[in-house]
N, C-alpha and C positions, 0 to 999 in steps of 0.2 A: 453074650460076651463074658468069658471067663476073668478069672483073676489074674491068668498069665496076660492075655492079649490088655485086659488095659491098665498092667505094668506097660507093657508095649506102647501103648496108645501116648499115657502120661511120659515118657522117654520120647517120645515122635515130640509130642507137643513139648515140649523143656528146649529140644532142640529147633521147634521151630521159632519160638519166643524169644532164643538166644541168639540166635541169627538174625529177627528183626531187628533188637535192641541194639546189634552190634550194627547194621547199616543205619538204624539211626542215630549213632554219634557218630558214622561216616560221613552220613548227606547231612548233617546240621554242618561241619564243614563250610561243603562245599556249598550250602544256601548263605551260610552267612557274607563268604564269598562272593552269591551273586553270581554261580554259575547253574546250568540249567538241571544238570541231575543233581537234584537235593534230599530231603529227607526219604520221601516214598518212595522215589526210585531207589534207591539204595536199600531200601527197608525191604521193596517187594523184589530188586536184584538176589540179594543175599537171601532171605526166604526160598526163593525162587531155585538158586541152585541146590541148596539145603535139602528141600522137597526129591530134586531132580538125582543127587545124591542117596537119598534113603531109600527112593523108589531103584536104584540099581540094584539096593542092597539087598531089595527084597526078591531079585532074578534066581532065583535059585542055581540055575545052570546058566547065566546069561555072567556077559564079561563086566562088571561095575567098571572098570577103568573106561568101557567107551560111554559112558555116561557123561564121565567127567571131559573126556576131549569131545562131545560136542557140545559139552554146556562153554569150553574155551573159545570154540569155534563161535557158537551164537553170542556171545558175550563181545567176541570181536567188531560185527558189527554193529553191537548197540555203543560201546566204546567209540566207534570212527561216527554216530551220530550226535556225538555231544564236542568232536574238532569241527568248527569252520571257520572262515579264513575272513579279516577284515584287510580286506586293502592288501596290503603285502605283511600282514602279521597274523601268524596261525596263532588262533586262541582253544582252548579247550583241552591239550594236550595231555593237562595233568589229571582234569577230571577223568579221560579214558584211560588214563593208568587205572586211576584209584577206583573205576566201575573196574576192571580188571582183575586188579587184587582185591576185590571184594567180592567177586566170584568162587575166588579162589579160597578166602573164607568160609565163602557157603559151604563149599565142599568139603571141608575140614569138620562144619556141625553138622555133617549126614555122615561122617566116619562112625563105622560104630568103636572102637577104643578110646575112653575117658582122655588121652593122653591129648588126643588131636580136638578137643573140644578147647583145652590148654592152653595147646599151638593157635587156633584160633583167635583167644582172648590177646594172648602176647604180640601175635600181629596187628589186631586190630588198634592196639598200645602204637607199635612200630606205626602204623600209617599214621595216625593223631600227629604222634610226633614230628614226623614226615612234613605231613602239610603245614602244621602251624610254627614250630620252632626252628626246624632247619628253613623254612621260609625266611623267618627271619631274620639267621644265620646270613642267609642268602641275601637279600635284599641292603643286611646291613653292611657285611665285608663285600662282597663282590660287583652287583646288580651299581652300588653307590659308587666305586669308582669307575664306574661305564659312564654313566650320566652325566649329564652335563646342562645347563642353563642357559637359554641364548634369548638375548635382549635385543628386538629388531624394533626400527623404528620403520614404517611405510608411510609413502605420500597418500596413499588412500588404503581405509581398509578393504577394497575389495582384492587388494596385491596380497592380502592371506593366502587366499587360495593355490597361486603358482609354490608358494612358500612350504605349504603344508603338504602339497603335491609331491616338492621336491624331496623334503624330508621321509616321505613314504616310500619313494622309490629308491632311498641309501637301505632300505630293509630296518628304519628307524620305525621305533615305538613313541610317538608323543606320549608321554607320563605325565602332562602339566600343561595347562595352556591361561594364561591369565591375561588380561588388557591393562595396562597401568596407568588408563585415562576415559574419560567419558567420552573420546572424540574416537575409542578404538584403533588410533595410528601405534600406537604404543604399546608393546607386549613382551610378553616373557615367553618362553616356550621350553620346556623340558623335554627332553631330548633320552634315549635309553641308551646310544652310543654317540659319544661325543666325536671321537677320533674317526668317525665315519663321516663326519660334517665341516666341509671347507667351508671358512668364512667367506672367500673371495667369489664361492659360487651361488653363494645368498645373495651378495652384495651384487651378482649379476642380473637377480632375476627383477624383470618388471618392474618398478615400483619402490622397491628394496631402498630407503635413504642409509640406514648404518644395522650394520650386525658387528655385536663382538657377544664373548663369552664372562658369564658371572666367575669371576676370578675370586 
């Protein structure tokens, strides 16, 4: 092995180091989150197109563009195995973005021009940001005027159930569920749309002695 090839080799390897490093501030994210693609996967995602990237490069006569649309393609379905659906609430939505555009960086550190190693680092800025501060953006102005607080009293706790039932099938997110007693008749229940939840069809189901709203 000459002095050219491992110039070569040390540039392969810079770019593969730098594509790990970048899926793992992606998937530390989304572990601390508590969603299923976390550090590794994102570490061996992003390496992974990186690799699949470099290795087009090296096509002499071959198209590097179709590299990159099937690492999109394959990336699609590993993205739609990190959505699945609880009840009537799809979870996981944002993780198969962020496997997504973390693809999409991989490709960016198998570019061979310094510039897109760049574009990489600044996006992978943009998604950080993405996930943790516009979340909170969200969560604070927006997601909190949705919500809403409902105090139900039941003659037995087994009348949770039709309760809990009903509020899943308005396409509500329980965000809270607390008992305000040892005896379990008594509870609080946080709600993700409030304006989607009649009192008077709480107060119809089973069991149900008083519902109103934390005003």
């Amino acid at each position: 092995m000459d002095y050219a090839q491992l110039q070569e080799l040390g540039a392969i390897l810079l770019r593969v180091l730098l594509s790990m490093t970048i899926g793992a501030c992606i998937g530390l994210n989304r572990e601390i989150e508590g969603h299923p693609a976390g550090i590794r996967t994102h570490m061996l995602l992003v390496m992974g197109a990186t690799l699949f990237t470099l290795a087009g490069r090296s096509f002499g006569t071959g198209d590097p563009s179709r590299v990159a649309a099937q690492i999109v393609t394959g990336i699609g379905f590993l993205g739609a195995g990190a959505i699945f659906k609880m009840g009537t609430d799809v979870r996981g939505l944002t993780t198969a973005a962020t496997v997504w555009a973390s693809a999409a960086i991989g490709v960016f550190c198998g570019l061979a021009q310094p510039v897109y190693l760049v574009a990489a680092l600044i996006a992978t800025v943009l998604i950080l940001v993405t996930l943790s501060p516009v979340k909170w953006v969200e969560e604070r102005f927006i997601h909190s005027r949705q919500r809403g607080e409902l105090f139900v009293s039941l003659h037995d706790p087994s009348a949770l159930g039709p309760v809990v039932m009903h509020l899943t099938h308005l396409r509500n997110r329980i965000v809270g569920l607390h008992f305000l007693g040892e005896d379990r008749k008594r509870l609080s229940i946080r709600v993700s749309h409030r304006e989607q939840v009649r009192l008077e069809e709480i107060l119809a189901l089973e069991g149900v002695l008083e519902a109103h709203w934390n005003e």
